[in-house]
N, C-alpha and C positions, 0 to 999 in steps of 0.2 A: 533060965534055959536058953541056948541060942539055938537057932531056927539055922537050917541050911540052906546055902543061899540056893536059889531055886534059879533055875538055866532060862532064860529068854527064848520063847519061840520064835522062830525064823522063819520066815515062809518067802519065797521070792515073791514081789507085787508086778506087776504086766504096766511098764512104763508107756504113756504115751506120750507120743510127742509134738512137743506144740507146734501147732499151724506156722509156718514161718510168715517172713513180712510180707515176699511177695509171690504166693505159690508158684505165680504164671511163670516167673524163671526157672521151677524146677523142670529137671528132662524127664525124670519118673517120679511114677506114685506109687506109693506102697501101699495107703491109709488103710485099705478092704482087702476085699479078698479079690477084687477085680487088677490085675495090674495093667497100667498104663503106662506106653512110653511114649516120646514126641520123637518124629521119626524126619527125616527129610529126603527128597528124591533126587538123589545127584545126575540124575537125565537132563534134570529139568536147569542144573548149571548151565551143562553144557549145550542143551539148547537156548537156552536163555544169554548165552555168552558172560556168563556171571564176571565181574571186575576181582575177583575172588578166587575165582579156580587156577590154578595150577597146574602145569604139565610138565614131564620130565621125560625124557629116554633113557632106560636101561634095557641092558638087554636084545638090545634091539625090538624093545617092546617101547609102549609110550605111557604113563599110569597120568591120572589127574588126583587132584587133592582140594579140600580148601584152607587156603591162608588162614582165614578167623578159624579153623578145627572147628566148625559147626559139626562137622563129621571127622574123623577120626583116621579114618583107613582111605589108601590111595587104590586107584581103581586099575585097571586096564582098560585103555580106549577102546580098544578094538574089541574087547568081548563087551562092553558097558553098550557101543554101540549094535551089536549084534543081537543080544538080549535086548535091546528097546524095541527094535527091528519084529521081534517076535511076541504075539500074547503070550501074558499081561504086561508086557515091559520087564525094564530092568527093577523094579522096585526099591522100596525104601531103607537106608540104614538108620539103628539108629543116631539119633543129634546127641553130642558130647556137651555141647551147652545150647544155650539161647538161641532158633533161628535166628536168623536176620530177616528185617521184613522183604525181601527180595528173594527168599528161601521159598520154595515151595514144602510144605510142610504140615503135620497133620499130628493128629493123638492116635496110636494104634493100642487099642486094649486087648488083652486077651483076658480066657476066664470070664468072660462075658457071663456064662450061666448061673455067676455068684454072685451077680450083682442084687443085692438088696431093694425092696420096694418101696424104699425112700429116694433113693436115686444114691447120687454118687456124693462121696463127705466132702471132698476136694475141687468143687465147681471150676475154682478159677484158676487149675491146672490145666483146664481147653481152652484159657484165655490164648491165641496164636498171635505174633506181631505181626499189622497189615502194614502197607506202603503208605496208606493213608489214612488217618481216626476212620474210629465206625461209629461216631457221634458228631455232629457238629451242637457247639453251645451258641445263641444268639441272644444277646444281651439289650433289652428292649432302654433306654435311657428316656422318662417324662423330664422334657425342661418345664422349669417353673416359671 
């Protein structure tokens, strides 16, 4: 007697995805229900006189940008500075890649109320780059 071949159940499986090499360079997190993105304040270029910014005139308007694309979208001087001018400031957009350590710069999550009571799965996604380590190593040498 031959038997009918019988159909394979299928079911979709919920992939996850592995940790990459080095979280700290991602701009978002996905991993929870909390999302995080790394955000930077383009104020803080332009008063910092960043080697990076950018300025152009059209329009008879003047926009700034930055060179590395840390950020993405080119501004208006004149309303960028009018909004600083006023509380809370002009605030943050988000970072396209990697601050630079000369970036003023931050993690903004939202969904806050779903974050779990383990804490957060992706630690070293608020790793931020400083202008200088936030370790020093001192290496004690006994001569013999």
């Amino acid at each position: 007697m031959v038997r009918p071949q019988s159909k394979a159940v299928e079911r979709p499986l919920k992939v996850i995805s592995d940790l990459p090499l080095r979280p700290q360079d991602e701009t978002e997190c996905r991993r929870c229900d909390v999302h995080c993105d790394k955000v930077v304040y383009p104020a803080a270029c332009v008063e910092g006189a960043c080697p990076f910014l950018y300025a152009y005139e059209e329009f008879g308007r003047t926009y700034v940008g930055c060179m590395q694309k840390v950020y993405g979208v080119e501004i208006d001087l004149e309303l960028l500075e009018e909004a600083q001018g006023a509380k809370p400031g002009f605030g943050a957009v988000k970072a396209r890649r990697q601050p630079l350590p000369m970036c003023r710069a931050e993690v903004s999550s939202c969904y806050e109320h779903r974050r779990d009571r383990l804490g957060c799965v992706n630690p070293e996604f608020f790793e931020l780059p400083r202008e200088s380590p936030s370790f020093r190593v001192i290496a004690r040498i006994d001569a013999d």
